[in-house]
C-alpha positions as CSV (number, residue, x, y, z in Angstrom):
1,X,81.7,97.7,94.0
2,X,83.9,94.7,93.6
3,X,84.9,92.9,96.9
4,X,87.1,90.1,98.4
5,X,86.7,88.4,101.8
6,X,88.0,90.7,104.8
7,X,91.6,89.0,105.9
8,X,90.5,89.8,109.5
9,X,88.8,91.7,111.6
10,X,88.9,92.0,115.1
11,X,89.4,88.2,117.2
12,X,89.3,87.8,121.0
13,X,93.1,87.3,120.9
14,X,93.8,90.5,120.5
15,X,91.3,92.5,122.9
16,X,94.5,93.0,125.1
17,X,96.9,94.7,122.5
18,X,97.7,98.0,123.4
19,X,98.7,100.6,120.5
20,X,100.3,104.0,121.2
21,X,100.4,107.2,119.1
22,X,100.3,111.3,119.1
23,X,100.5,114.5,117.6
24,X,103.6,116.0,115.8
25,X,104.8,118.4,119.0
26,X,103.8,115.2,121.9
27,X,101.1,117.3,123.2
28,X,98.6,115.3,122.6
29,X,99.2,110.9,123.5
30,X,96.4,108.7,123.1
31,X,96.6,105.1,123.6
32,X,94.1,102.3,121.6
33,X,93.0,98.6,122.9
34,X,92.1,95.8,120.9
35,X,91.5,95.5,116.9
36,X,89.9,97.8,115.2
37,X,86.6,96.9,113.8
38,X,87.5,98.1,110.6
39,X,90.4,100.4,108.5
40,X,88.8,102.5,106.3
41,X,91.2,103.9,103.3
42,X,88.9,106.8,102.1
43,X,89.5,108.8,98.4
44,X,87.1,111.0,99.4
45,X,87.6,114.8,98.6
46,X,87.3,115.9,102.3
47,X,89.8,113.5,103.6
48,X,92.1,114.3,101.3
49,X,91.9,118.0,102.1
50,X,91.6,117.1,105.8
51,X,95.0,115.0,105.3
52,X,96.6,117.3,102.9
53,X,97.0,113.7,100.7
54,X,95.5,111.3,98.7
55,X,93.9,109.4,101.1
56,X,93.0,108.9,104.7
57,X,93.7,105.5,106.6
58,X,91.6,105.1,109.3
59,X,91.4,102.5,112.4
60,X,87.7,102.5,113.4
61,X,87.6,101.6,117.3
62,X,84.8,102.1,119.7
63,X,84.8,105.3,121.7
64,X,85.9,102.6,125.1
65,X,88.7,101.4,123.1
66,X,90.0,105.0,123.0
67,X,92.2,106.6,125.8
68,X,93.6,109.9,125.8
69,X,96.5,110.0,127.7
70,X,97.9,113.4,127.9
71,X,96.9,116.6,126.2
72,X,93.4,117.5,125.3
73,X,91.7,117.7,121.7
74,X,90.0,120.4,120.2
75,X,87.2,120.1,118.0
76,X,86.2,120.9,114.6
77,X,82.6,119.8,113.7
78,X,82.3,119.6,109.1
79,X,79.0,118.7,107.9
80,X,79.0,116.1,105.0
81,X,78.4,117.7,101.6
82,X,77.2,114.4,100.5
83,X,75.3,112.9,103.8
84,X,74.2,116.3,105.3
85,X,75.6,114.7,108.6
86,X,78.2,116.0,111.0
87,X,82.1,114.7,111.6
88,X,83.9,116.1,114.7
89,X,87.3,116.4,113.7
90,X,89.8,116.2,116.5
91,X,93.5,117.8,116.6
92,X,96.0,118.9,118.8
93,X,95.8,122.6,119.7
94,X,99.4,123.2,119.7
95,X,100.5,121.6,116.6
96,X,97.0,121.2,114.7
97,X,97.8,117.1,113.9
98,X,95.2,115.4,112.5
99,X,94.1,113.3,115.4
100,X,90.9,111.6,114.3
101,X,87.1,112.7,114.1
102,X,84.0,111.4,115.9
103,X,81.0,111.2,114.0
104,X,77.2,111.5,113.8
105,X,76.3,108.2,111.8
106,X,78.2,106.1,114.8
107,X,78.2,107.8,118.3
108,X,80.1,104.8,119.8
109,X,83.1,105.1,116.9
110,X,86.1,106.6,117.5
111,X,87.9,107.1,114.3
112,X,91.5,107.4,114.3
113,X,94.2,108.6,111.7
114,X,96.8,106.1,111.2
115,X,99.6,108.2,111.2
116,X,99.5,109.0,114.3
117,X,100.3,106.1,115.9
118,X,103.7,105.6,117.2
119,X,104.3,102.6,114.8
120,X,101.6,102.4,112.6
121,X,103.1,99.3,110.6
122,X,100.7,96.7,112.9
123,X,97.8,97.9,110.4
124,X,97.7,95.5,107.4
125,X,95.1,93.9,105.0
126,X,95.9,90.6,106.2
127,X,95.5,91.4,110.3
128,X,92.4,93.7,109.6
129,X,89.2,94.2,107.1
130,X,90.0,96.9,104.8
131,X,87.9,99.2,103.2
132,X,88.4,101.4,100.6
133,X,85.7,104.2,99.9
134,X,85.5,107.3,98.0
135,X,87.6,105.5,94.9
136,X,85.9,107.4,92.4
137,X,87.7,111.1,93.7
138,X,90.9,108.7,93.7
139,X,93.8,110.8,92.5
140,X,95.2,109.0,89.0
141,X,98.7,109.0,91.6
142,X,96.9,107.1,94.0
143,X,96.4,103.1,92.4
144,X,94.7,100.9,94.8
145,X,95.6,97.4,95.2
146,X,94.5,94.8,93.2
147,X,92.1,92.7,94.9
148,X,90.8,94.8,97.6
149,X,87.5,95.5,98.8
150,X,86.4,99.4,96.7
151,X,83.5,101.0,96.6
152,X,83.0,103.9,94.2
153,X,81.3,105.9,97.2
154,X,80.8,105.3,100.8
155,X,80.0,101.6,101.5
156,X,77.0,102.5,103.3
157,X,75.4,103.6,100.5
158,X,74.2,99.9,99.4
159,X,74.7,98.0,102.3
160,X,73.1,100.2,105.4
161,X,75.3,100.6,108.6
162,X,77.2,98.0,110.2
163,X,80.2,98.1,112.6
164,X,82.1,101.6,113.7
């Protein structure tokens, strides 16, 4: 695991910030407030077939920061090959996008995918802490970079659970 200082994380300036987002059809609007506690860039193989990419980016907010605006989710519940523990995946019925997932490990998490959101470009390394996890089912098209925070599986593995 090599590390570097998180740039940020979430500050009391920013409890009022409001972000926007949805599926790919507008069923489905959600609405975030505040920072994130975390963004979680994750290699692992389940993401990336969940995402159909290389990676997932994913805001981690608290299930209060969460609104859902419009729509409704359905749910998916996938148990961990590696933890044994479940993740509720969430998507729009009509248009099946990727939404976020809820999960057993943090009950008060609300995981979100980043590509939802309406502008997703106020997510960066140097407003948020970063994580990436998973690197070692990194595709060889998929360089991380230099200097961030990677851990070769989950992060919890060594350090025990912490923030949503």
């Amino acid at each position: 695991m090599e590390t570097t200082e998180p740039a940020g994380s979430a500050t009391t300036d920013a409890v009022d910030e409001i972000h926007e987002g949805g599926c790919v059809c507008g069923a489905v609007r959600f609405r975030t407030t505040g920072q994130p506690a975390n963004v979680i860039v994750c290699h692992c193989n389940w993401c990336q077939r969940r995402t159909g990419s290389g990676f997932a980016v994913i805001p981690k907010f608290t299930k209060a920061q969460f609104e859902l605006v419009s729509g409704h989710l359905n749910h998916y519940r996938s148990i961990s090959d590696e933890s044994g523990r479940w993740l509720d995946l969430e998507f729009c019925p009509n248009c099946g996008t990727n939404i976020g997932f809820l999960q057993e490990l943090r009950p008060d998490a609300h995981a979100i995918d980043a590509g939802t959101f309406d502008d997703p470009s106020w997510l960066a390394p140097d407003r948020q802490w970063f994580r990436y996890i998973f690197v070692r089912s990194s595709q060889a098209w998929s360089a991380l970079p230099e200097g961030v925070e990677h851990h070769h599986g989950h992060f919890l593995d060594k350090e025990g659970p912490g923030l949503p």
